[in-house]
C-alpha positions as CSV (number, residue, x, y, z in Angstrom):
1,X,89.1,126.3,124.7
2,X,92.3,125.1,123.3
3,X,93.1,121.1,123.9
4,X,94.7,119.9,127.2
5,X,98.6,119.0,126.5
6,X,99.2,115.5,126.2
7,X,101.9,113.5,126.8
8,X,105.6,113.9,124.9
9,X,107.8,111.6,122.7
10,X,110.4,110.9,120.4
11,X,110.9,109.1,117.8
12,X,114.0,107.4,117.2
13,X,114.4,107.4,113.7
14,X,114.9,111.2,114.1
15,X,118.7,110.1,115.7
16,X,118.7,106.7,113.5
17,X,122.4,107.4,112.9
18,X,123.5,108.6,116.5
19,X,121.7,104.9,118.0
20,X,123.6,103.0,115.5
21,X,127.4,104.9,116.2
22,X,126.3,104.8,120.0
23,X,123.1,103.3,121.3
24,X,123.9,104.4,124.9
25,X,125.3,107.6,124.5
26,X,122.2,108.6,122.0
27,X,119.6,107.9,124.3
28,X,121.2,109.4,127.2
29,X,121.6,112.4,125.1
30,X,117.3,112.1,124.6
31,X,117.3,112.0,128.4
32,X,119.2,115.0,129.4
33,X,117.4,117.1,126.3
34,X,113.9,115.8,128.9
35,X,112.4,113.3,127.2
36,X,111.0,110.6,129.3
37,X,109.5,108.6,126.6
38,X,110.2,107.1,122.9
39,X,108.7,105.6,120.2
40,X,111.8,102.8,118.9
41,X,111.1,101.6,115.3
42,X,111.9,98.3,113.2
43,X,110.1,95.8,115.0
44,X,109.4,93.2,113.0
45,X,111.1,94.3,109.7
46,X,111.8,91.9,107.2
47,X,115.5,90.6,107.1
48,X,115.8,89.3,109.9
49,X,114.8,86.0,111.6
50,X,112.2,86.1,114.8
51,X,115.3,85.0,117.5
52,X,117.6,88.1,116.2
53,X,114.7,90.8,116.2
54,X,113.7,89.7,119.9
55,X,117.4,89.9,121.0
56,X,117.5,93.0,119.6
57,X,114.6,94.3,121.0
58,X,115.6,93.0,124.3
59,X,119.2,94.8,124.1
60,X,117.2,98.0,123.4
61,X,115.0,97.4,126.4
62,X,117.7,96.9,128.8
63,X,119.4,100.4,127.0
64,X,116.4,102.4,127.3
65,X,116.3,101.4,131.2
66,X,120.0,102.3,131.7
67,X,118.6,105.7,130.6
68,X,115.4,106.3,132.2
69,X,113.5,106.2,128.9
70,X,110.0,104.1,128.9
71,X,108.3,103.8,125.4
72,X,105.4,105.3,124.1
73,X,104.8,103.0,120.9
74,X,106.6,101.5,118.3
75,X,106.8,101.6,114.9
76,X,106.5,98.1,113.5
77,X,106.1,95.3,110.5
78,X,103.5,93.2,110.7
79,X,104.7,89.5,109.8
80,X,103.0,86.4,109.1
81,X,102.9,85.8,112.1
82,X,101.3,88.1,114.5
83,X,102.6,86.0,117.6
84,X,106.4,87.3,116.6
85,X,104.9,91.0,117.3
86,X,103.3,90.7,120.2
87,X,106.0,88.5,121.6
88,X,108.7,91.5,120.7
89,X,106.2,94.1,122.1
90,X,106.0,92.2,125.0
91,X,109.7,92.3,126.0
92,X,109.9,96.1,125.1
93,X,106.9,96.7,127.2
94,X,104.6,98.3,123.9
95,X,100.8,98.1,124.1
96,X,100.7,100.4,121.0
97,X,101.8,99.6,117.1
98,X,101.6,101.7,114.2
99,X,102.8,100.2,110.9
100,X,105.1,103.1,109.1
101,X,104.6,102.0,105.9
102,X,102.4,99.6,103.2
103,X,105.6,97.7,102.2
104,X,106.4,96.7,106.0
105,X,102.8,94.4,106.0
106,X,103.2,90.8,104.7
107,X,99.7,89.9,102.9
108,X,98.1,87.9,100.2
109,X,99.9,90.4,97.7
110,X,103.4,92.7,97.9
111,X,102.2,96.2,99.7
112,X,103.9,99.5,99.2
113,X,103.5,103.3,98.4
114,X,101.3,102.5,94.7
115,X,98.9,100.6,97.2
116,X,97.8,103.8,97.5
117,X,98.9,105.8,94.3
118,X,97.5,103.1,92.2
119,X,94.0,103.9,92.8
120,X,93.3,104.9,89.4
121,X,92.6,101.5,88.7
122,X,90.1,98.7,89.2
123,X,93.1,96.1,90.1
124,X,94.7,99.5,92.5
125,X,91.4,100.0,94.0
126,X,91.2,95.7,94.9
127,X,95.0,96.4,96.6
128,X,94.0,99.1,98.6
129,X,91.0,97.3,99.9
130,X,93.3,94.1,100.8
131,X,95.4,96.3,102.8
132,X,92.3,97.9,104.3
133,X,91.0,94.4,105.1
134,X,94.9,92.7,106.2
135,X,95.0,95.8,108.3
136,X,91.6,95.6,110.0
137,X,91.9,92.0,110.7
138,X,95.8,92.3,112.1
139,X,94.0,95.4,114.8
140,X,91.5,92.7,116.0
141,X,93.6,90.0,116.6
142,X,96.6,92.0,118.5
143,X,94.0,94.0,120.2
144,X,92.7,90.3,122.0
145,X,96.5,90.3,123.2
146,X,96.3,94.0,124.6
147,X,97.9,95.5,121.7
148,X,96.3,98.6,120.2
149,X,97.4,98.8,116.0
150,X,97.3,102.1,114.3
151,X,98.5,102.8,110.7
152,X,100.8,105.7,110.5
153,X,100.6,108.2,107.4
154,X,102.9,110.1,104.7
155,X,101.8,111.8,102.1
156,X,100.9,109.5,99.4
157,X,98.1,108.0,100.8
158,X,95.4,111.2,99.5
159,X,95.8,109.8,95.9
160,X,92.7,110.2,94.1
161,X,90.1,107.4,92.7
162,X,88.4,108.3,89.6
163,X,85.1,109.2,91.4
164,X,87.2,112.4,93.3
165,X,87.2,110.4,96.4
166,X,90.8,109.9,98.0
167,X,92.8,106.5,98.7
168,X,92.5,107.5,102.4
169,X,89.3,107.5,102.8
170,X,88.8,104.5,100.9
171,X,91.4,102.8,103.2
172,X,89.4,104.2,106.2
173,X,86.4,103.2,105.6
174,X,87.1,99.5,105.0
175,X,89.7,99.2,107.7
176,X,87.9,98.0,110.8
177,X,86.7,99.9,114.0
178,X,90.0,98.0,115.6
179,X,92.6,100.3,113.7
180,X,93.9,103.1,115.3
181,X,96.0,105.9,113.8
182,X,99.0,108.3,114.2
183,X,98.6,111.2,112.3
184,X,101.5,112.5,110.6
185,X,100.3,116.5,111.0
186,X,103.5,117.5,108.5
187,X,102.9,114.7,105.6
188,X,99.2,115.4,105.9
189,X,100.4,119.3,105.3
190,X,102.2,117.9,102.3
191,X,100.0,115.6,100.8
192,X,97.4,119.1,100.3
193,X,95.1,118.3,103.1
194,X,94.1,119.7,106.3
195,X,95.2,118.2,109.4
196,X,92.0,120.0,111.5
197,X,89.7,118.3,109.1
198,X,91.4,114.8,109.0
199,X,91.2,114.7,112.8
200,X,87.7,115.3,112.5
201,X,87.4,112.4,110.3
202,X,89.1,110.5,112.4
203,X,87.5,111.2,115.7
204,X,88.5,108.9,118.2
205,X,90.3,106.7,116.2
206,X,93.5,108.6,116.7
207,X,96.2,107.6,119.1
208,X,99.0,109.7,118.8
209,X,100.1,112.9,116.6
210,X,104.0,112.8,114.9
211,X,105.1,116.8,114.7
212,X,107.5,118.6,112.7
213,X,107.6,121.6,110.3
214,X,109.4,122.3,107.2
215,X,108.5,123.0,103.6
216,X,106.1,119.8,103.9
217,X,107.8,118.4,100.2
218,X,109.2,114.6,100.6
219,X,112.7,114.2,101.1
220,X,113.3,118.0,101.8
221,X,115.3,119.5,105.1
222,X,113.3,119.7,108.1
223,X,113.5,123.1,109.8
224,X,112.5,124.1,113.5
225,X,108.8,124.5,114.0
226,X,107.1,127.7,113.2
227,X,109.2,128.4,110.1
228,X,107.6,125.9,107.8
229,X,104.4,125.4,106.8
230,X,102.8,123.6,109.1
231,X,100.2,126.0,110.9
232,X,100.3,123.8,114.5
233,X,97.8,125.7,116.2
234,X,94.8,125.8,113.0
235,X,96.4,121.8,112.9
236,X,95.4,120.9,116.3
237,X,92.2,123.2,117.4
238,X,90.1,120.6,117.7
239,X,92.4,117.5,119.2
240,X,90.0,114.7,120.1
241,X,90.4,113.5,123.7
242,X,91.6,110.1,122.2
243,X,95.5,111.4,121.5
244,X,97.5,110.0,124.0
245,X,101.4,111.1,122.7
246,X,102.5,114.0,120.9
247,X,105.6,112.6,119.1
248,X,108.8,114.6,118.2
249,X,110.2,113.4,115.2
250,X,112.8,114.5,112.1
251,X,112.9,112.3,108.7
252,X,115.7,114.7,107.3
253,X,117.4,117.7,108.5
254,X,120.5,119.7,107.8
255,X,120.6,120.8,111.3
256,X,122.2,119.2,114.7
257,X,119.5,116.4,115.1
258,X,119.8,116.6,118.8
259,X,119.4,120.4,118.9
260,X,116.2,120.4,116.6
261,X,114.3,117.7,118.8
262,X,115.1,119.8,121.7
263,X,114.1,123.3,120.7
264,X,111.0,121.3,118.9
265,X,110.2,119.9,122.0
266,X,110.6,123.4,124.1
267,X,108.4,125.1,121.8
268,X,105.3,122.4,121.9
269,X,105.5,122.7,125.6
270,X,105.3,126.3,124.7
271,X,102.9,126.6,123.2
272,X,100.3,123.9,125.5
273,X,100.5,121.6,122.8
274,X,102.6,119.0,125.1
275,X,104.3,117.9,128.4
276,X,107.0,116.2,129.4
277,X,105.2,113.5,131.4
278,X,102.8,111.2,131.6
């Protein structure tokens, strides 16, 4: 039997351009493609100080209500300060967080993309453990403010340790029960692994899916989905009943933006992987 549909999303990086030439207009565009929900990004990013994010973040709020759009999750830093995140999630109305990337985590040392790659080493295998252990202990403290954390892959995070055993299931099995995830179906394509087996591994850990297809190579053009190499329906055959948003999303693309989300979008409802609503 093939899983229920769940839920659909966007995310807003996919029309990062569009939002910054016209917030309003973008996501009234999102709204008459169908979406009904979003998943905003840059929460917390370093830069800028706690009082500008949260006006920010409030601005946004007050845009995505002048368009009927509610939000699914965010993508998010996670500062020194945890009370700045939950404050900003707060005013956009998030219960969900998934950190896009090592380098957006402030901890006892710099994170970023080698705190995976670097595995090769004794000192890489001590980084990825810290992040493991900054990440674990981040998911139990927002989770006793309501906020569910989840770590959000790419492709780089299936480097190898000397023993054959990959970064990611290093990080995974020092993270914490608290951590959630949003599997990335198209970098997990990339990075040479199989999304049907890393959903297994995952079990009930995983919140949401991000979808796309393409010839699953960083920093290549995104194409509509079915003509890339992403094999959805092998992907998603055993989707555990934990997956709460199937999330819409482009990182590059020669094509009209708005018109790949939307026949993206048509085609997941399709196909039973997703609905419109809640």
């Amino acid at each position: 039997m093939s899983p229920a549909p769940v839920p659909l999303s966007v995310q807003l990086f996919s029309i990062r351009d569009q939002l910054a030439a016209d917030r309003a207009a973008a996501l009234a565009r999102l709204a008459r493609i169908g979406f009904r929900y979003v998943e905003p990004f840059g929460l917390c990013a370093p830069g800028r100080s706690a009082a500008e994010r949260l006006a920010e973040v409030r601005a946004l709020r007050a845009a995505l209500d002048t368009a009927g759009l509610a939000v699914s999750a965010v993508h998010a830093g996670l500062p020194g300060d945890l009370g700045e995140l939950v404050e900003e999630c707060r005013a956009l109305g998030a219960g969900t967080v998934f950190v896009p990337h090592p380098h957006m985590v402030a901890g006892p040392v710099p994170f970023d993309e080698d705190t995976f790659t670097g595995v090769t080493t004794p000192d890489g295998v001590a980084a990825l453990d810290a992040f493991a252990a900054r990440m674990g202990a981040a998911a139990e403290e927002l989770a006793a403010h309501g906020i569910a954390l989840g770590y959000h892959n790419h492709w780089f995070e299936w480097a190898r340790l000397p023993d054959g055993t990959t970064a990611w299931d290093r990080f995974w099995s020092r993270a914490g029960d608290a951590l959630r995830a949003e599997l990335d179906v198209y970098w997990v394509v990339a990075a040479g692994a199989d999304p049907a087996a890393v959903l297994t591994g995952l079990g009930e850990r995983t919140l949401a899916l991000h979808v796309k297809d393409g010839p699953a190579e960083p920093w290549q053009p995104q194409t509509p989905i079915g003509t890339g190499r992403v094999d959805l329906a092998a992907a998603l055959r055993h989707l555990p009943g934990s997956v709460r948003w199937c999330v819409a999303e482009i990182d590059d693309t020669d094509l009209d933006p708005y018109g790949l989300l939307d026949g993206n979008a048509r085609t997941l409802v399709a196909r039973g992987h997703a609905r419109w609503e809640l």
